[in-house]
Each structure stands twice: as structure tokens, then as C-alpha cells.
N, C-alpha and C positions, 0 to 999 in steps of 0.2 A: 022782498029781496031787491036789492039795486041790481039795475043793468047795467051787465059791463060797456054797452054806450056813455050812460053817467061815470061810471067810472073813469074812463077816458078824459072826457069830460073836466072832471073834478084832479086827476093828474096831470093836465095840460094847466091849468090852475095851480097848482100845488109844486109841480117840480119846478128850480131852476131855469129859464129861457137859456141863459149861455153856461158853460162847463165853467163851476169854480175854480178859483185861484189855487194855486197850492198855500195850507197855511204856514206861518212860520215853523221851521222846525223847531221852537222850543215849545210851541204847543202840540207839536203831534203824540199821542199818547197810542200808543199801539192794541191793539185788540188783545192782548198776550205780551209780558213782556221776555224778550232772549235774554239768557244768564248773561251775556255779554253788551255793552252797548254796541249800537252802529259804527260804523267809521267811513261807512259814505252816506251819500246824502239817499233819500230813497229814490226808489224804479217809480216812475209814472207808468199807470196802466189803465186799459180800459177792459168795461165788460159791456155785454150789449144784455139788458133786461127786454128780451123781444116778447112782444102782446100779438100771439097770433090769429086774425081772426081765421077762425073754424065756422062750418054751418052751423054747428053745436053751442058756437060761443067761443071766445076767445081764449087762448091757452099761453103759459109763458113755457119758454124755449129752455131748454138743460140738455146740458152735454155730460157721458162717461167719458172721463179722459184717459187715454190707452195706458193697461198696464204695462207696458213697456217704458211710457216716462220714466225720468230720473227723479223728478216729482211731482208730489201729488196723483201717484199714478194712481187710477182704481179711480178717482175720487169724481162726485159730481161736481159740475162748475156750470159759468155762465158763459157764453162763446168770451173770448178776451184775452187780453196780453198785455208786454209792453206795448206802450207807445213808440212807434218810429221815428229817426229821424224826419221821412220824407211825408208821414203823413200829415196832412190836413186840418191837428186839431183832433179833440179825445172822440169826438164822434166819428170822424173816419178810421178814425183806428179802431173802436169797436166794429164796425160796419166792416173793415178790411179783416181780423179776426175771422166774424162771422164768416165771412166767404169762403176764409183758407179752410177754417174747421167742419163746417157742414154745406157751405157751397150756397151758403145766402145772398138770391141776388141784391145787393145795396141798394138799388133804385126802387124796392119794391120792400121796402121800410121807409115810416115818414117816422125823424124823431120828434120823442112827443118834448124832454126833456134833459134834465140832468138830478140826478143827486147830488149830496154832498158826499166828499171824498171820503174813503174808509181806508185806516193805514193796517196793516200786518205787521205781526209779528217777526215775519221774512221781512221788511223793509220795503213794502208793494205800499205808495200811495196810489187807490185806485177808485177811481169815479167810474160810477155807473151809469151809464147812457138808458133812457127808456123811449123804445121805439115801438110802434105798432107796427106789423107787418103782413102785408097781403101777399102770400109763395104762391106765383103759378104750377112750383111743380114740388115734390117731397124734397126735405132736407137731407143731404147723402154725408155720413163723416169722412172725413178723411182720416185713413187708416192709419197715418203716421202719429195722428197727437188726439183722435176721438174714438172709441170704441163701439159708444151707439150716442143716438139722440131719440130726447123724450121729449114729452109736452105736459104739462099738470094745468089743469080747469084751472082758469083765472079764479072765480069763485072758489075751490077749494084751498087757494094763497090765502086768501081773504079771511078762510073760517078761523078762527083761534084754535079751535078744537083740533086743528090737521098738526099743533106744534105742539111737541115735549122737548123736553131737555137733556142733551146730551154732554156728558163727562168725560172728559179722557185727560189723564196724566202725562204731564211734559215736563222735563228737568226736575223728576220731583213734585209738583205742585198741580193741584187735580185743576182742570180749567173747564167751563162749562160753556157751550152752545146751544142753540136751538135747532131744533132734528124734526124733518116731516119725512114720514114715510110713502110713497105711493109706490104701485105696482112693482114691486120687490126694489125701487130705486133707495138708498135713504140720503136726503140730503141736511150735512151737517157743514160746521166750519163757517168758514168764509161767507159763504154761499148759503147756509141758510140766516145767517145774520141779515145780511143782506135784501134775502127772501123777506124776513122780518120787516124790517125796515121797508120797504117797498110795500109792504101791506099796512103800516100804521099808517106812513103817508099817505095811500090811499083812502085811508077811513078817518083819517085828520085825527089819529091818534097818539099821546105821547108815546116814543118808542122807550121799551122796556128792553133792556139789556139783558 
């Protein structure tokens, strides 16, 4: 089995050094297409894929986001949002994310990289940030836009075996994602696509949609 040191390693390698461009809009192709086209241009956003080390071994970072959102409420995700005006560039805005929603100190993630950006269906162009992170103290959500936070064995992203495929019907037309289950969380959508992705890059794998 590789250590999640190699691993590291081989995605310092592997990802991005600076946050891609946005591509032209006549090539963004959306994850799902809306019965409607756009008619603005899309939201830049960031998410933070956080590698945290544990004494056990490194875990990456998942948020429930409160059922009280207007959306995607219930759902798991990665810390993330728009981008700001005043922030910094897509890694500070993930890293600023992180803080509001589980109170991650920024200074105690070194990012390792960037992905390439992944569009929505909702019109979210959003680049994923991949950081490692050493927490001095537990991740707290805040109770306005997180419900709980979890962690899942980096190893267990990694296995193939941890991912099925999930279905769900929108406007009519069944559309399919990749789904892991772990300790009654299930992550689908966005976020396990994502998940995915993040695991083939690590394993220098074509990604399978």
C-alpha cells in the first residue's frame, strides 16, 4: 500500500502550482445541463480539499451543510463558496471558507495545489484548492451554514471499492454520480465527483466520469 507521505508527495507533483484560468465560456460544459441556458456569466468559487494529518494517518475534511440552507441543505460538501471581492485569489477564499464554516486556522494548512476547475449545473465555476493541514485543536461548525464535520481515511478516497454510483432525476432526465458511503454520511453530487477526481489524480489515473 502507498503511504499517504507518497501520496503527498506524488500530488505536489501532480496538482497545478497556481489556480487555473477560467476557461472560455464557449467551452464550459456543465456537469448537468439546466432546461434553460445561462444568462450570466458563472459564480467563481472555491472549495478547500483538506488532507488532514491524523496520528492514524491522514484524513480529508467534509462538511453537512445545515438543513436550514435555502440550498443544498442536508447535503455533504467541501468547506467552500464564492469567491470575494476582497479575497486574495482562490486559495484564500477557500482557506477564508474554511474558517467561517469550521473554524480552520489558515496558517496551519500549507497548500499543496490546485485542480482544474469543475462547472455546475447551478452556474458555479469552481476550483478546488488541495491543502494539507496540521489542526491544533478539533474543527467546530458553525451552526448557521454546517451541521456537523467529518473526516474519511485518505486511503479509503483512494480505494475504488469505497465508490458506486448514484442516480437521481432532474427536469425529467435520470443523471448519474459517484456516491461513497462512510459512517452513515453519503457523499454524492458535486462533491463526490470531485472526490473522484482527486483520487484518480492521485493514483495518475484517467478520470472516469
Amino acid at each position: 500500500m502507498t503511504s499517504d507521505s507518497q501520496i503527498i508527495d506524488r500530488l505536489v507533483a501532480r496538482l497545478l502550482p497556481t489556480a487555473p484560468a477560467a476557461p472560455p465560456a464557449d467551452r464550459l460544459v456543465p456537469d448537468w445541463a439546466p432546461p434553460t441556458p445561462f444568462e450570466r456569466p458563472p459564480v467563481p468559487a472555491a472549495v478547500l480539499i483538506g488532507l488532514v494529518k491524523r496520528p492514524e494517518g491522514h484524513t480529508v475534511l467534509y462538511t453537512e451543510r445545515s438543513p436550514d440552507l435555502r440550498a443544498h441543505s442536508g447535503q455533504v460538501a467541501f468547506p467552500g463558496g464564492k469567491i470575494d471581492a476582497l479575497d486574495e485569489g482562490v486559495a484564500a477564499a477557500a482557506l477564508r471558507e474554511a474558517n467561517e464554516e469550521v473554524g480552520m486556522v489558515p496558517a496551519e494548512a500549507r497548500i499543496l495545489g490546485f485542480m482544474p476547475t469543475y462547472y455546475t449545473g447551478t452556474n458555479y465555476l469552481i476550483t478546488p484548492v488541495v491543502a494539507e493541514v496540521t489542526p491544533s485543536g478539533p474543527f467546530v461548525p458553525n451552526p448557521g451554514e454546517v451541521h456537523s464535520v467529518f473526516e474519511v481515511p485518505l486511503q479509503r478516497i483512494l480505494d475504488a471499492d469505497a465508490y458506486v454510483r448514484f442516480r437521481v432525476k432532474r427536469g425529467g432526465e435520470e443523471l448519474t454520480s459517484w456516491q461513497i458511503d462512510h459512517d452513515g454520511h453519503k457523499i454524492w453530487g458535486i462533491t463526490a465527483n470531485l472526490t473522484r477526481q482527486f483520487r484518480e489524480l492521485a493514483l495518475n489515473e484517467a478520470y472516469s466520469a
